[in-house]
PDB file of N, CA, C and O in Angstrom:
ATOM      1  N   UNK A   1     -12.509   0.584  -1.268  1.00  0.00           N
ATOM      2  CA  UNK A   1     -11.446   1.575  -1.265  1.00  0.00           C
ATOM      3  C   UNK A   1     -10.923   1.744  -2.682  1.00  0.00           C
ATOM      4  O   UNK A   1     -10.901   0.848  -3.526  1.00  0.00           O
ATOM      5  N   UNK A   2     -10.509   2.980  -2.846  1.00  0.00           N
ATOM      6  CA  UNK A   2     -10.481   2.905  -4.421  1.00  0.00           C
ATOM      7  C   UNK A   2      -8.401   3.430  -4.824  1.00  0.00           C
ATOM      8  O   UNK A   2      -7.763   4.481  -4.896  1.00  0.00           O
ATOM      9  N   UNK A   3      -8.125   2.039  -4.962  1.00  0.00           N
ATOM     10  CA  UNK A   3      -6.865   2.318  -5.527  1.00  0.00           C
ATOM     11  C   UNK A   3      -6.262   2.770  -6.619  1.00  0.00           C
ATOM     12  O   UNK A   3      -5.395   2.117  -7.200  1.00  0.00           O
ATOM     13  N   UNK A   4      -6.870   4.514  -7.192  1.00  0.00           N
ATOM     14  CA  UNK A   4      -6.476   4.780  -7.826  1.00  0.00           C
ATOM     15  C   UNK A   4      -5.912   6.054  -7.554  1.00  0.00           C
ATOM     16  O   UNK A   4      -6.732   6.939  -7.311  1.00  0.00           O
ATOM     17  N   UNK A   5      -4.438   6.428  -7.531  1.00  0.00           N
ATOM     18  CA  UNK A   5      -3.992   7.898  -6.420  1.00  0.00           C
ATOM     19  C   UNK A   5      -4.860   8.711  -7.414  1.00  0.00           C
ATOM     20  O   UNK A   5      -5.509   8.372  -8.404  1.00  0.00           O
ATOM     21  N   UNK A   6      -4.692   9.642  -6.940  1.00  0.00           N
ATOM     22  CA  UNK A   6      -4.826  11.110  -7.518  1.00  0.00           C
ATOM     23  C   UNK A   6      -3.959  11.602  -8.496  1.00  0.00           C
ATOM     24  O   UNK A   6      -2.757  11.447  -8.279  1.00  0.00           O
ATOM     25  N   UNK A   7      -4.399  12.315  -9.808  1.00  0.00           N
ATOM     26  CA  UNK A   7      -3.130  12.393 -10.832  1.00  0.00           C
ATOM     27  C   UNK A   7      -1.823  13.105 -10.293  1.00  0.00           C
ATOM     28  O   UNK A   7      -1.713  13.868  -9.334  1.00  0.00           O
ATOM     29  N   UNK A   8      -1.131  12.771 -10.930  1.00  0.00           N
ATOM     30  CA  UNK A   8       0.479  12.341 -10.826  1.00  0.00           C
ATOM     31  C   UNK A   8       1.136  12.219  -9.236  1.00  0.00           C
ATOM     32  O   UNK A   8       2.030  12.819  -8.639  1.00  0.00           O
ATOM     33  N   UNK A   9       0.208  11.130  -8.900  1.00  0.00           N
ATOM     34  CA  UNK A   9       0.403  11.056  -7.436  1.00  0.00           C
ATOM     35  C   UNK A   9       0.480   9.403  -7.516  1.00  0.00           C
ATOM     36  O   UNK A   9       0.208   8.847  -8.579  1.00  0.00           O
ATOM     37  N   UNK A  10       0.924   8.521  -6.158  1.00  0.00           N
ATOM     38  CA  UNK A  10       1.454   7.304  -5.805  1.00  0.00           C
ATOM     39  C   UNK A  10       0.247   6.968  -4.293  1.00  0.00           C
ATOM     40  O   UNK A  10       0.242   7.557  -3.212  1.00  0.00           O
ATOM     41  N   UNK A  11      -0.554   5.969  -4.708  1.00  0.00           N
ATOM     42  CA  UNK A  11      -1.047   5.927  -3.348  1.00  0.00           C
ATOM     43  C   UNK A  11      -0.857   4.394  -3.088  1.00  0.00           C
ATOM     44  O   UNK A  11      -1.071   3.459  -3.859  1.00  0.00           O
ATOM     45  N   UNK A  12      -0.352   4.381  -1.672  1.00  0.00           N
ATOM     46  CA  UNK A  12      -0.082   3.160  -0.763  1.00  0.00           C
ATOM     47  C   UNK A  12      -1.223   2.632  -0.068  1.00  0.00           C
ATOM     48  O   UNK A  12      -1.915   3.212   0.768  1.00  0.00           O
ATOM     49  N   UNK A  13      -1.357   1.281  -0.580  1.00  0.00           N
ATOM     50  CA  UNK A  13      -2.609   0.631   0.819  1.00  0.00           C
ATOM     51  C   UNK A  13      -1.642  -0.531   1.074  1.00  0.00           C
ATOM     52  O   UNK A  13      -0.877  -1.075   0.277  1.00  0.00           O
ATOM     53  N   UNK A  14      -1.852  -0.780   2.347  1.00  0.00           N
ATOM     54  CA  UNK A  14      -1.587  -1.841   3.139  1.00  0.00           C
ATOM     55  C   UNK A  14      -2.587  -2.715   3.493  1.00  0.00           C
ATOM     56  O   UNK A  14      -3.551  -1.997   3.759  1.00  0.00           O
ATOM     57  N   UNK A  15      -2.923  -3.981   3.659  1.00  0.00           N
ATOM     58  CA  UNK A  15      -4.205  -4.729   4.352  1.00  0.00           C
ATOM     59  C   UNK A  15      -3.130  -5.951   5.084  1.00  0.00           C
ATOM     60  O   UNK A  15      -1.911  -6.050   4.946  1.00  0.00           O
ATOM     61  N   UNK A  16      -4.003  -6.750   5.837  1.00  0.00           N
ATOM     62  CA  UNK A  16      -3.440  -7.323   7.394  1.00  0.00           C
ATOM     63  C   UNK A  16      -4.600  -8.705   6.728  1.00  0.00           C
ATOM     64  O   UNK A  16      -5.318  -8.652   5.729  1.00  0.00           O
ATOM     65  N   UNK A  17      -4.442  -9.695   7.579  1.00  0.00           N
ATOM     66  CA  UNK A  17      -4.840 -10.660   7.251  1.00  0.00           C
ATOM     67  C   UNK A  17      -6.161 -11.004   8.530  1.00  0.00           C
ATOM     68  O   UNK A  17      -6.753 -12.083   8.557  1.00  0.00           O
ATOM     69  N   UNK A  18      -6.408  -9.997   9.402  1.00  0.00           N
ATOM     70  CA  UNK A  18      -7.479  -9.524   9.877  1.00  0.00           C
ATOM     71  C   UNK A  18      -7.582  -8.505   8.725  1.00  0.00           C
ATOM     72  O   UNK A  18      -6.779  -7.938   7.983  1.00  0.00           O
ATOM     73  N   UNK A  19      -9.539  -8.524   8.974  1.00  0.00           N
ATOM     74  CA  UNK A  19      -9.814  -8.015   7.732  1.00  0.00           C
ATOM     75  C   UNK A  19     -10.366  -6.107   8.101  1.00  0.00           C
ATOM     76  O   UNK A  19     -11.459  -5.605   8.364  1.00  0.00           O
ATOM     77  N   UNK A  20      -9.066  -5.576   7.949  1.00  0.00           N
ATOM     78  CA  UNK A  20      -8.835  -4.432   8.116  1.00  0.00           C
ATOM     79  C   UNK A  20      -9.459  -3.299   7.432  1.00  0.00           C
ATOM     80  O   UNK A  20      -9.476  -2.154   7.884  1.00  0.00           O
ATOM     81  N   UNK A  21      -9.875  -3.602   6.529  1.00  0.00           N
ATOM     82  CA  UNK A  21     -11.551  -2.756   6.071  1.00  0.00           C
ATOM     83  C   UNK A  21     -12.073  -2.077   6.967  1.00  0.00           C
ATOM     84  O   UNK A  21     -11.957  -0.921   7.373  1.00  0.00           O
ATOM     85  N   UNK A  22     -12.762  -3.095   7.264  1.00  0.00           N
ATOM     86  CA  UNK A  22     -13.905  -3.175   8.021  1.00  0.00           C
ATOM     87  C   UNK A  22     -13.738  -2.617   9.983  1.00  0.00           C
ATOM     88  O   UNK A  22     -14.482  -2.516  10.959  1.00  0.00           O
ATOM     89  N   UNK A  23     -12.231  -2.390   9.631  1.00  0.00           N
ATOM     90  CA  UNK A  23     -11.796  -2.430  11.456  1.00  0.00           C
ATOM     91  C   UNK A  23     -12.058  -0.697  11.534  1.00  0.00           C
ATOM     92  O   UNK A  23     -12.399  -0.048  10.545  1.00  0.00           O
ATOM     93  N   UNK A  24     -11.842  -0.130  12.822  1.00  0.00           N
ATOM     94  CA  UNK A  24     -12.169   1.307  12.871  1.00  0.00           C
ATOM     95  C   UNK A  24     -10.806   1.648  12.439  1.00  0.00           C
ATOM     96  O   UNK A  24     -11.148   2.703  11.905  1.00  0.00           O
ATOM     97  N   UNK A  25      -9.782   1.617  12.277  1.00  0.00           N
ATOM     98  CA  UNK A  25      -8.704   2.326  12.361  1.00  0.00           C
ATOM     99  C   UNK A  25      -7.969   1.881  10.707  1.00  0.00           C
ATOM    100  O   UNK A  25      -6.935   2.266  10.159  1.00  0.00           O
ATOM    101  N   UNK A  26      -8.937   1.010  10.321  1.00  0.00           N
ATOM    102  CA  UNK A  26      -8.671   1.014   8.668  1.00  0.00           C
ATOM    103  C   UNK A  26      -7.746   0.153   7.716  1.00  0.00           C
ATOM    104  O   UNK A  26      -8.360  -0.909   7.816  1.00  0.00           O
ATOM    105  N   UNK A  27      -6.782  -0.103   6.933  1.00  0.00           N
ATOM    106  CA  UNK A  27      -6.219  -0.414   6.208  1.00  0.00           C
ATOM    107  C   UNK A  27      -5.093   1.006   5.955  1.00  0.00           C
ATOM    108  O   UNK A  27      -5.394   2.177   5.726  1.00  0.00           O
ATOM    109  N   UNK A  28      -3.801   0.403   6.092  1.00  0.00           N
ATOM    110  CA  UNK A  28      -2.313   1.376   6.049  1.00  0.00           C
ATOM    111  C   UNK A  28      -2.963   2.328   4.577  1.00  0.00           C
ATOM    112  O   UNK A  28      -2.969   1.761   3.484  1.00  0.00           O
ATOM    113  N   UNK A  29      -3.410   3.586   4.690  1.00  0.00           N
ATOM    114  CA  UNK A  29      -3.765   4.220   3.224  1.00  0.00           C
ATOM    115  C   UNK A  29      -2.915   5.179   2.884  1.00  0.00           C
ATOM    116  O   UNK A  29      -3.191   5.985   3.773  1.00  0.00           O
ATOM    117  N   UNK A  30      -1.718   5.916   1.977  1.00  0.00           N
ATOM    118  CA  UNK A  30      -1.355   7.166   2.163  1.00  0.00           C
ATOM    119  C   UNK A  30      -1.190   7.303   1.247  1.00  0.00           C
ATOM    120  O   UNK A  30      -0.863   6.273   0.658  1.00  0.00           O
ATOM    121  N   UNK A  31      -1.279   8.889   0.185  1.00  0.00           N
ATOM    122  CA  UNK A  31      -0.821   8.989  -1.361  1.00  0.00           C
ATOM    123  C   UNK A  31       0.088   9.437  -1.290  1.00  0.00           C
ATOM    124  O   UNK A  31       0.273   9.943  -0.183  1.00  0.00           O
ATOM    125  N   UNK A  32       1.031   9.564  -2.108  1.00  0.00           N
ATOM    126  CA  UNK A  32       2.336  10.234  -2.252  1.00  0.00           C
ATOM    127  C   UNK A  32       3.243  10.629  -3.139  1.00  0.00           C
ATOM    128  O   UNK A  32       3.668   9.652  -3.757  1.00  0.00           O
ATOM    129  N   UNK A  33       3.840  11.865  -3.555  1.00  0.00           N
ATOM    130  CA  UNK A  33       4.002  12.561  -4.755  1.00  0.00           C
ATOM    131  C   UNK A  33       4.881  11.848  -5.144  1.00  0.00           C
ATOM    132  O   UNK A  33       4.848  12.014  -6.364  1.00  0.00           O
ATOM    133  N   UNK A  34       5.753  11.070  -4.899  1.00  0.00           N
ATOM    134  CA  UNK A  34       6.739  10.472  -5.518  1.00  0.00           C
ATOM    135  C   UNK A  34       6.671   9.017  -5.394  1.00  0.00           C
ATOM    136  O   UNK A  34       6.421   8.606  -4.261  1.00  0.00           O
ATOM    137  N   UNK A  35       6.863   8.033  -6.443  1.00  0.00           N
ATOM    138  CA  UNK A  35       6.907   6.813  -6.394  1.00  0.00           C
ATOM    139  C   UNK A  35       7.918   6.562  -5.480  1.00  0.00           C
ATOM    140  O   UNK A  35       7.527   5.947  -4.488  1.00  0.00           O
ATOM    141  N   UNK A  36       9.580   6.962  -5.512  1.00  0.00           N
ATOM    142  CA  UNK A  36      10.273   6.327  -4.429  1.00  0.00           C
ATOM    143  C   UNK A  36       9.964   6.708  -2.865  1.00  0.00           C
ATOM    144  O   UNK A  36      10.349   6.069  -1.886  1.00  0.00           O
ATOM    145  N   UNK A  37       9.277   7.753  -2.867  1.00  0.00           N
ATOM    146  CA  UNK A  37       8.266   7.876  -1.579  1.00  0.00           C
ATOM    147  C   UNK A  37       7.311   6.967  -1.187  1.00  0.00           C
ATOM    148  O   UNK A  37       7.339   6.424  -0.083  1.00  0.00           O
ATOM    149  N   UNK A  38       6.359   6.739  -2.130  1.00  0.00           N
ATOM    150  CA  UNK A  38       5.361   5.516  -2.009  1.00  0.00           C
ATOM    151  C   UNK A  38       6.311   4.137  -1.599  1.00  0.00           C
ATOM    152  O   UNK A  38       6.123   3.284  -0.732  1.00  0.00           O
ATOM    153  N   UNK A  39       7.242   4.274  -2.451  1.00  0.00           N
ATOM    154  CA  UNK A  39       8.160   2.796  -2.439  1.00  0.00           C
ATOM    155  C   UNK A  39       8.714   2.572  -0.997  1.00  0.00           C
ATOM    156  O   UNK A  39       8.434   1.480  -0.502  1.00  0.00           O
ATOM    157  N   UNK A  40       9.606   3.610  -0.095  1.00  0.00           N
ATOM    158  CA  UNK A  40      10.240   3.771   0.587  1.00  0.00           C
ATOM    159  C   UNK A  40       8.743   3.449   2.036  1.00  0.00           C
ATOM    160  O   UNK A  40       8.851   2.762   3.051  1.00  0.00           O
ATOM    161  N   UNK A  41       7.774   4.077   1.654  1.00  0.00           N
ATOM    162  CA  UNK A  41       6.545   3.946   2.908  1.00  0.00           C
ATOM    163  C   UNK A  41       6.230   2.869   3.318  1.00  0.00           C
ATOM    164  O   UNK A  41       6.111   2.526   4.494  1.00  0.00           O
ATOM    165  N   UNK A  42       5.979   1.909   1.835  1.00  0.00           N
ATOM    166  CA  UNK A  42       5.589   0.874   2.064  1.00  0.00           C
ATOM    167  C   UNK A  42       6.615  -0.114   2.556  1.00  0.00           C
ATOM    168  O   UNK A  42       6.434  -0.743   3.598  1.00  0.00           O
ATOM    169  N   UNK A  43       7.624  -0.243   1.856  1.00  0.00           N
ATOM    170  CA  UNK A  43       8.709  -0.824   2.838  1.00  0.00           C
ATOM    171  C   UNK A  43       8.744  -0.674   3.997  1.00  0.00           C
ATOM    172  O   UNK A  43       8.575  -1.700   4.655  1.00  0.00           O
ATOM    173  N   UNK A  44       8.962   0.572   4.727  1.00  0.00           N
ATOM    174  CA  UNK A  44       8.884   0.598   5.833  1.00  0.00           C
ATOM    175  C   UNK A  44       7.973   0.385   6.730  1.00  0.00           C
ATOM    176  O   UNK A  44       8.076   0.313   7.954  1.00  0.00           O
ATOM    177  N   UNK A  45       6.702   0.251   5.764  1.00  0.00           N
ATOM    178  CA  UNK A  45       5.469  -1.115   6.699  1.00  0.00           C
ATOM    179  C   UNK A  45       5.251  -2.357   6.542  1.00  0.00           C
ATOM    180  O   UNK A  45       4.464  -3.118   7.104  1.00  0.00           O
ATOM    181  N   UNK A  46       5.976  -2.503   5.769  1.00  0.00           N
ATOM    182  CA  UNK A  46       5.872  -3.719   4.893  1.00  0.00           C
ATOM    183  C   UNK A  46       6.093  -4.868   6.264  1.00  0.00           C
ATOM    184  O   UNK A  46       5.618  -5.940   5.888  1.00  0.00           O
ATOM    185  N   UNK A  47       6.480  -4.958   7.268  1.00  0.00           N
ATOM    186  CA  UNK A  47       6.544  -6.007   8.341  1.00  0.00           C
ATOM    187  C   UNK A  47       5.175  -6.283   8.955  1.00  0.00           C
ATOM    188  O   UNK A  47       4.702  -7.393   9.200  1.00  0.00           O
ATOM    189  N   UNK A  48       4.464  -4.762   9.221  1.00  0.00           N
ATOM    190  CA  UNK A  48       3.203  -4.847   9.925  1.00  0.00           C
ATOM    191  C   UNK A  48       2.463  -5.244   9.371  1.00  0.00           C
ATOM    192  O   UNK A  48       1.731  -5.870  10.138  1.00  0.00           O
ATOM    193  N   UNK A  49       1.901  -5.336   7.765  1.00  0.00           N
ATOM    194  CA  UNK A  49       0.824  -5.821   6.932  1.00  0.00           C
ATOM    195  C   UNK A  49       1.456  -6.641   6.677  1.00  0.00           C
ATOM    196  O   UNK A  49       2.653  -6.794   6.920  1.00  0.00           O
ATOM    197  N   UNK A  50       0.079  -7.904   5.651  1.00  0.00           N
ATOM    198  CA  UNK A  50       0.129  -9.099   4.929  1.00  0.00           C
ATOM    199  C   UNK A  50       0.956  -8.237   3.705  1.00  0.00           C
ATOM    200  O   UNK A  50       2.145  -8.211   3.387  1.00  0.00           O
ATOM    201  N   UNK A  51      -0.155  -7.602   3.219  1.00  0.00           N
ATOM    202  CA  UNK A  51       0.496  -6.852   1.953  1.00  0.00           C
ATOM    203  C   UNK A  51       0.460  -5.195   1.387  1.00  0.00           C
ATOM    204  O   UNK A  51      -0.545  -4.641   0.942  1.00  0.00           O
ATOM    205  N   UNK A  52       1.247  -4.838   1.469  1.00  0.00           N
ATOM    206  CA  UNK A  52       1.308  -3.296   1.014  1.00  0.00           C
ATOM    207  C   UNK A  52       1.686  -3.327  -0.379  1.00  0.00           C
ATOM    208  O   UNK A  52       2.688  -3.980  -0.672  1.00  0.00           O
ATOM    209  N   UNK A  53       0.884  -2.574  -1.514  1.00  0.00           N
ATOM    210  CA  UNK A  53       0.714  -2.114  -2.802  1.00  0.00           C
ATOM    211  C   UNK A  53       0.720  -0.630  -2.888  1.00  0.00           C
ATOM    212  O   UNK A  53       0.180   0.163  -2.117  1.00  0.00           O
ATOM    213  N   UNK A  54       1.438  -0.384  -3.981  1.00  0.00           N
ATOM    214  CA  UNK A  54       2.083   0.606  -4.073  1.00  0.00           C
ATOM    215  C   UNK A  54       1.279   0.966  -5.835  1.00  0.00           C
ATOM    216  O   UNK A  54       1.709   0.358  -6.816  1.00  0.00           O
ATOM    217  N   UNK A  55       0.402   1.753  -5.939  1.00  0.00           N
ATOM    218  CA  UNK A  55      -0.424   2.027  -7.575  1.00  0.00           C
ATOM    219  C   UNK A  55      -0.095   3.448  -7.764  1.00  0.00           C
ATOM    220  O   UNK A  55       0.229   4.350  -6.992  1.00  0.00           O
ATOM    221  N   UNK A  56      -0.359   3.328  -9.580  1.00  0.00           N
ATOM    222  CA  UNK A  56      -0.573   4.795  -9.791  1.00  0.00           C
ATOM    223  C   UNK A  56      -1.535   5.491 -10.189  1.00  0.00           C
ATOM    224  O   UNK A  56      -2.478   4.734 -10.418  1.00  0.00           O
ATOM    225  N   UNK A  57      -1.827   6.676 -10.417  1.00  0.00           N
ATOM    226  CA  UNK A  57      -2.649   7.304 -10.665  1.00  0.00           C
ATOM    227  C   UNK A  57      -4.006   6.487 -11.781  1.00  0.00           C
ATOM    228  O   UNK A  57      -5.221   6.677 -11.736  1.00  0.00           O
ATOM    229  N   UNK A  58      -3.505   5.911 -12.361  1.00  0.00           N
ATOM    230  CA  UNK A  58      -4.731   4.796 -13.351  1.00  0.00           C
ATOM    231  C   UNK A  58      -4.600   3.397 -12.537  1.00  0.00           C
ATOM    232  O   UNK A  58      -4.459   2.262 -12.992  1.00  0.00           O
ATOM    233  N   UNK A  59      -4.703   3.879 -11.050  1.00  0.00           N
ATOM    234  CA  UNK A  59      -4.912   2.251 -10.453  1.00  0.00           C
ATOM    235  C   UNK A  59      -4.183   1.062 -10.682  1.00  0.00           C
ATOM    236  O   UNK A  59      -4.554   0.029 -10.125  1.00  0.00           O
ATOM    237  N   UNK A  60      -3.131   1.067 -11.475  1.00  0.00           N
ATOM    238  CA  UNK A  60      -1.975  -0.026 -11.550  1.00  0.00           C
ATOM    239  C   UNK A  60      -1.002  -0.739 -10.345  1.00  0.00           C
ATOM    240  O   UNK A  60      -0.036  -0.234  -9.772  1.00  0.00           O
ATOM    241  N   UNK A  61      -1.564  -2.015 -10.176  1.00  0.00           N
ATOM    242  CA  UNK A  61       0.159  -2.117  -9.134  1.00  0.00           C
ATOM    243  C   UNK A  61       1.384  -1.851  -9.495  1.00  0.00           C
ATOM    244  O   UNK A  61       1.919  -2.674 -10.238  1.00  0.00           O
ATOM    245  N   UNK A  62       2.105  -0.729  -9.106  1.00  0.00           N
ATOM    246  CA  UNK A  62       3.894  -0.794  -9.857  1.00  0.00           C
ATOM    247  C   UNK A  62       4.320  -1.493  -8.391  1.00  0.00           C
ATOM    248  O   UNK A  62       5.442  -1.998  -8.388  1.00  0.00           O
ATOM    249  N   UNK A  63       3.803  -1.550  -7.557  1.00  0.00           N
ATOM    250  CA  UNK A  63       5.259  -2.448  -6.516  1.00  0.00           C
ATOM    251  C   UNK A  63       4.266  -2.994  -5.486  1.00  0.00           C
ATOM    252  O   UNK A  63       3.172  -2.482  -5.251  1.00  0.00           O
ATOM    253  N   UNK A  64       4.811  -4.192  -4.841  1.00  0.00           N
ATOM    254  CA  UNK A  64       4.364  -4.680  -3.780  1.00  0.00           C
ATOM    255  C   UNK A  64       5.288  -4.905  -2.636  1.00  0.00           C
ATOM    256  O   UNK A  64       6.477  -4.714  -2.891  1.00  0.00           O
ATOM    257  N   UNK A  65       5.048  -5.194  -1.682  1.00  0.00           N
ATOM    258  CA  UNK A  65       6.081  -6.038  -0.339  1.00  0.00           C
ATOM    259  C   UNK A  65       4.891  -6.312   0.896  1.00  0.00           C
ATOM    260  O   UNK A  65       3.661  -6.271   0.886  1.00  0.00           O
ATOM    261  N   UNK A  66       5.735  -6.558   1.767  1.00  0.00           N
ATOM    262  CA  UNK A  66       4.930  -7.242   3.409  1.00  0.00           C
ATOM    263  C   UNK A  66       5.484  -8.435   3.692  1.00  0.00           C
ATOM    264  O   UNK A  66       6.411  -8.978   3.091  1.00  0.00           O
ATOM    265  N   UNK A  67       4.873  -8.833   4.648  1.00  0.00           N
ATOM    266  CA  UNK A  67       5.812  -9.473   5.563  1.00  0.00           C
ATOM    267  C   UNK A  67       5.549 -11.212   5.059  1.00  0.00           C
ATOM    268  O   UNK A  67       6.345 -12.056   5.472  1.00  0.00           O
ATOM    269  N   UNK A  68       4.063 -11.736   3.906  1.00  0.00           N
ATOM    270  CA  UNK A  68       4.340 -12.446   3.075  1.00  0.00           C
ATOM    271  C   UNK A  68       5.437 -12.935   2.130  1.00  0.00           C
ATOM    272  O   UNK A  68       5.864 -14.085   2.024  1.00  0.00           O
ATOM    273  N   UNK A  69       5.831 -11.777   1.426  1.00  0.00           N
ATOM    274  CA  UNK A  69       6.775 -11.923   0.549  1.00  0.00           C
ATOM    275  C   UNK A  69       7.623 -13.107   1.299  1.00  0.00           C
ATOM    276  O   UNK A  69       7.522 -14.311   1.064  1.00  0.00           O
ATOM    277  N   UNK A  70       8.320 -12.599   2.075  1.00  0.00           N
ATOM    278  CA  UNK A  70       9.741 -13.308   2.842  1.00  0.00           C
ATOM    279  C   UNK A  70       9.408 -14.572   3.016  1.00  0.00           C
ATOM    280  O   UNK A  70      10.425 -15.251   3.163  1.00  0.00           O
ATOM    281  N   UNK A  71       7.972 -15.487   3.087  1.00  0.00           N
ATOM    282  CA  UNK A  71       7.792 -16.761   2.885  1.00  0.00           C
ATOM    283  C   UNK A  71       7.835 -17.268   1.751  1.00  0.00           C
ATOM    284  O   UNK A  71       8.038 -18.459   1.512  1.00  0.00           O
ATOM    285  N   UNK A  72       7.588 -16.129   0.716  1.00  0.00           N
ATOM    286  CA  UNK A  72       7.545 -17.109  -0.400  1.00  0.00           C
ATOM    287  C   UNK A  72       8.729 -17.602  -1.268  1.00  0.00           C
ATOM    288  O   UNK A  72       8.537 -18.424  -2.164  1.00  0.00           O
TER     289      UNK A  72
END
């Protein structure tokens, strides 16, 4: 999967600790024009996945969360 959004775009993946690739229904994927959009998405999945990453257009992580974090 290629985490790099689309220019001047924010794309969100989520993955699960089943290995959600590979499953039919995928890994949480969505791009989104605004970083506090991307930010705000992933939060709000951030319970259902291990980990949701939040990149930009040159494939960078700018943010992470999921339901890991809160253990660590």
């Amino acid at each position: 999967m290629q985490t790099q959004a689309p220019k001047g775009q924010y794309r969100v993946i989520g993955v699960d600790p089943i290995d959600t690739l590979t499953s039919p229904s995928g890994p949480l994927w969505k791009d989104c024009e605004t970083f506090d959009e991307a930010r705000d998405f992933a939060d709000h999945n951030g319970e259902l996945y291990l980990s949701v990453y939040v990149y930009d257009d040159a494939g960078n992580v700018l943010y992470e969360t999921g339901h890991h974090r809160e253990s660590a």
